[in-house]
N, C-alpha and C positions, 0 to 999 in steps of 0.2 A: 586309496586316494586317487592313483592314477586312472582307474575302472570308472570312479564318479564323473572325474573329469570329464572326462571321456562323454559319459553317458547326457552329461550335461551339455556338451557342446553340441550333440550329436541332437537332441532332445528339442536345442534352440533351432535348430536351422530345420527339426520339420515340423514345428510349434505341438512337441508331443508333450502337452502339459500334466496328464497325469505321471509320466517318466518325472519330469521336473518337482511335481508335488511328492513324491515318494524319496526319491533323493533328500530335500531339505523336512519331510517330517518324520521321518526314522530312518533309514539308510546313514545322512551323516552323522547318526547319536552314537556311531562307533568311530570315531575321530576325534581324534585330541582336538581341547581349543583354537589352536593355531592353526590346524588344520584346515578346522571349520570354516575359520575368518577366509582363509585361502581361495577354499571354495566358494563360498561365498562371493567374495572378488570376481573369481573367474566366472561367476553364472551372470553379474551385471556388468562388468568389462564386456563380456560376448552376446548379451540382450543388448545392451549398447549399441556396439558394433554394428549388429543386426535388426537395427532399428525399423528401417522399410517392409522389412519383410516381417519381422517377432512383434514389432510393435505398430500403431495402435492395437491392434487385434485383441493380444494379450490381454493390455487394460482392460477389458471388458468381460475375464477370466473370473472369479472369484477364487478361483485356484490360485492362477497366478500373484494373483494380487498379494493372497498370502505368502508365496514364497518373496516376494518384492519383499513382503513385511521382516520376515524371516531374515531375509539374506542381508537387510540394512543395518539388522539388529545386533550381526556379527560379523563387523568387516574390521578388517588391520588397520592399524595406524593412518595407512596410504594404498587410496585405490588408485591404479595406474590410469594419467590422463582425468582423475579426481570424478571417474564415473559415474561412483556414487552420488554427487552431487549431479552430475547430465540426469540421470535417471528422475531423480527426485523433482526437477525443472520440468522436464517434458511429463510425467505424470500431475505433478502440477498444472500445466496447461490442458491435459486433455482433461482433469477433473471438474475442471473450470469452464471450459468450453463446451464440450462435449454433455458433461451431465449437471453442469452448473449447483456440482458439490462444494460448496465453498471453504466452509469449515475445516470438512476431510483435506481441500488444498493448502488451507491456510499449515494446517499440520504435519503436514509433509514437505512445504516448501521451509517449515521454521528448525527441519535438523540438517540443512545445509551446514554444509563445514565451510568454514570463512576464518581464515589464517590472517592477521593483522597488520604481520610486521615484515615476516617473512617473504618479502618479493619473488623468490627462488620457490616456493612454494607451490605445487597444482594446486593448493586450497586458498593463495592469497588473492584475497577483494581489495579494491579500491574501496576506499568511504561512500563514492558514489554508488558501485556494487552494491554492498552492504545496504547502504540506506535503503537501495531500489528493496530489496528483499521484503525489509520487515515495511516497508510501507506498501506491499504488495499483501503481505500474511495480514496488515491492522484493514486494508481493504474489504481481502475475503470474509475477516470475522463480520464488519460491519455489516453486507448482504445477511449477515444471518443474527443480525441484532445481539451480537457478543461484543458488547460492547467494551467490558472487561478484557478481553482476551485483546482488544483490538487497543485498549487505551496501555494496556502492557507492549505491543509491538511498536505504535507510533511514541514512544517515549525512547525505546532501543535506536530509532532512525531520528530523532531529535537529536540524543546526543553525539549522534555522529555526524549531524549538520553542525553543532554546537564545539566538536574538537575539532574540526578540518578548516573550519573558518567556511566554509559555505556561504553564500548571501547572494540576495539580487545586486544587480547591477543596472542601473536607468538605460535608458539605450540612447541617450544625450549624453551619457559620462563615459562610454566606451572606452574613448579615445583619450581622454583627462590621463593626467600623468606622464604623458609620451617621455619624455626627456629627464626624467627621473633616472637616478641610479640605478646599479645592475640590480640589487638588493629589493630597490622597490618596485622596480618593472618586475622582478620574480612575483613578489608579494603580489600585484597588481594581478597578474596572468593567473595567479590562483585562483584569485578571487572570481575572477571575471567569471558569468555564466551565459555557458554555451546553451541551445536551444535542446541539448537532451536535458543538461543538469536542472534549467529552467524548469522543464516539465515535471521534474521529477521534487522540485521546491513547490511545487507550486499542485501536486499530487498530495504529497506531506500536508504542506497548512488545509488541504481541503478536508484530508482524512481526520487531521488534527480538532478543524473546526464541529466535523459532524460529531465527534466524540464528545466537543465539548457542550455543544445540543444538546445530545440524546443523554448525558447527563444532568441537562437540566440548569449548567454552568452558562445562561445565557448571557451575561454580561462578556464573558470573556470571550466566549462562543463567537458574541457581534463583534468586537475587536476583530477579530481573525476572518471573519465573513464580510468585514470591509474591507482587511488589507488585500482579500483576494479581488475584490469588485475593483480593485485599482491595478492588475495584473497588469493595464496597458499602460502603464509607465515602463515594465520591464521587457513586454515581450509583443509582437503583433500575429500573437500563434494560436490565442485565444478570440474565440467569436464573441461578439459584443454583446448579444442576447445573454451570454452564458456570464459575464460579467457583471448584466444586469439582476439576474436571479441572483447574485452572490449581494450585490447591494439590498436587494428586495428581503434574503435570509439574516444580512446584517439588521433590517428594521424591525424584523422579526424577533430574534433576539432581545435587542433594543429595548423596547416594548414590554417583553416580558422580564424584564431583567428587576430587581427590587431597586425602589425608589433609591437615590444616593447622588453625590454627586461625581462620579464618573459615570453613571448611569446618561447626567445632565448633559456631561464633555460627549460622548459618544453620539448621544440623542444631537448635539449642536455637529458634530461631524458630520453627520448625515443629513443633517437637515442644509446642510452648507456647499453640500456635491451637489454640482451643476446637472448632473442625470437624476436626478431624483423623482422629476414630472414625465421620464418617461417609462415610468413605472407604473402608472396607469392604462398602459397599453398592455401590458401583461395580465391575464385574467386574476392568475394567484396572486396580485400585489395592485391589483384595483384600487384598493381602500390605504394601502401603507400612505403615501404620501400626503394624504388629507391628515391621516390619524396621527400619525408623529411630528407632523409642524404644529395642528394644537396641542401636542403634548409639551411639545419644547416650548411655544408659546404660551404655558400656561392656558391655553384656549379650554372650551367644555365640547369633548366628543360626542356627536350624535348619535345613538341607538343603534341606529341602522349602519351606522360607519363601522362602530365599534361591534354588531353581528357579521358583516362581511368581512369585516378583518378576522373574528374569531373563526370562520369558517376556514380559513385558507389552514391553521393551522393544523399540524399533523398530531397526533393522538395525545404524544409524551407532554404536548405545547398547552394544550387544549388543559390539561387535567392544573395546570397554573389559572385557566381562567377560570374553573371552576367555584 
């Protein structure tokens, strides 16, 4: 055990990857369990460590990569400084950036260890932690149209919006409540969102919405593609164009959504926001503003309205007008 060790440490620091590959694919098959896990530890404790130098390079190993796989697959309880986790994050990033493998990130970032309760803990996340995660892993699937994989992660960071008490807060009511009790200025400071947590509510309902698109859930879909197009009640972090595609995707929706009446209520929402005429200034959303006031007004859409509108749509959208 001591010899591997050794051999390991010795292996990182002069990126001697076949040493490395031979240690974790036969060499450690003579070591007890606990052993393993040990090792294991100590080969990503000191890749860790040795970041600037072992890593990115590594990543780009097929060797290494497998021993990464190897050595995650058998760690103790507790990696010192919860390395396992660093390692996992920063491979995550370079998967994503570098080779804009999404997928392979999404699933490497999703066996993060995250401790709940345990504060004392190298593994304990805050709610916000946690949330960032799986609404980082429901992102990655979506680049690669796993939609499934992705409507499983942003349900895990829903409910962790939904038990911490999470929500926006107007940036007119900031200050509401001053002179309240200790009890509820606690409660109050909870609640309040700061400009990371914002980003990151407001990440969620985006991831949330596409999921409910690209399943074809367009009523509910526009619901949440308008609460986003209203982000400037809560935050001034978002660019207005970027709000107004969120209105333009809510008409969208809208639109294709089965006749009903919440269909009506939503179709009257939008037709009722004051930005709605400048959504003809956007190529993709030319036609929405003509096509959903004669919808809500019972009006008769023109041919030609109702072709430029059917144009902007994306594939999954298309196959409803069919």
């Amino acid at each position: 055990m001591e010899a591997l060790t050794k051999t390991v440490t010795i292996a990182i620091a002069t990126s001697d990857y076949p040493a490395l590959s031979l240690v974790f694919t036969s060499q450690w098959q003579s070591l007890g369990q606990g052993e393993q896990r040990t090792l294991a530890a100590h080969f990503i404790k000191s890749a860790v460590a040795a970041y600037s130098t072992f890593f990115p390079a590594a990543f780009q190993s097929p060797t290494i990569l497998s021993v990464i796989t190897a050595t995650l697959a058998h760690l103790p309880p507790i990696v010192e400084g919860a390395a396992d986790n660093t390692l996992r994050q920063l491979l995550f990033k370079y998967k994503v950036n570098e080779e804009e493998d999404y997928s392979t990130a999404a699933r490497i970032l999703s066996g993060v260890r995250m401790e709940t309760t345990d504060t004392s803990s190298v593994y304990y996340m805050s709610p916000i932690e946690r949330c960032d995660v799986f609404v980082k892993v429901a992102e990655c699937y979506l680049e690669e149209d796993l939609t499934v994989e992705a409507e499983g992660a942003v349900t895990k960071a829903g409910t962790i919006i939904e038990n911490s008490g999470i929500t926006f807060v107007k940036n007119d009511d900031d200050d509401e409540n001053n002179n309240d009790d200790d009890d509820d200025g606690n409660n109050n400071k909870k609640n309040k969102t700061d400009e990371q947590t914002m980003t990151l509510l407001l990440r969620y309902k985006s991831t949330y919405a596409r999921i409910l698109d690209a399943n074809r859930k367009f009523l509910p879909a526009a619901t949440k593609y308008h609460d986003l197009s209203t982000a400037y009640l809560y935050t001034d972090a978002i660019e207005e164009d970027d709000l107004l595609v969120m209105l333009g995707k809510a008409i969208t929706c809208a639109i294709l959504s089965p006749n009903s009446a919440q269909r009506q209520r939503v179709l009257g929402l939008v037709y009722k926001d004051e930005r709605l005429q400048q959504l003809d200034s956007i190529p993709q959303f030319q036609s929405h503003s003509s096509v959903l006031t004669k919808m809500y007004l019972n009006r008769i859409v023109q041919k030609q309205e109702l072709e430029q509108f059917e144009s902007s749509l994306a594939d999954h959208q298309k196959a409803i007008m069919a």
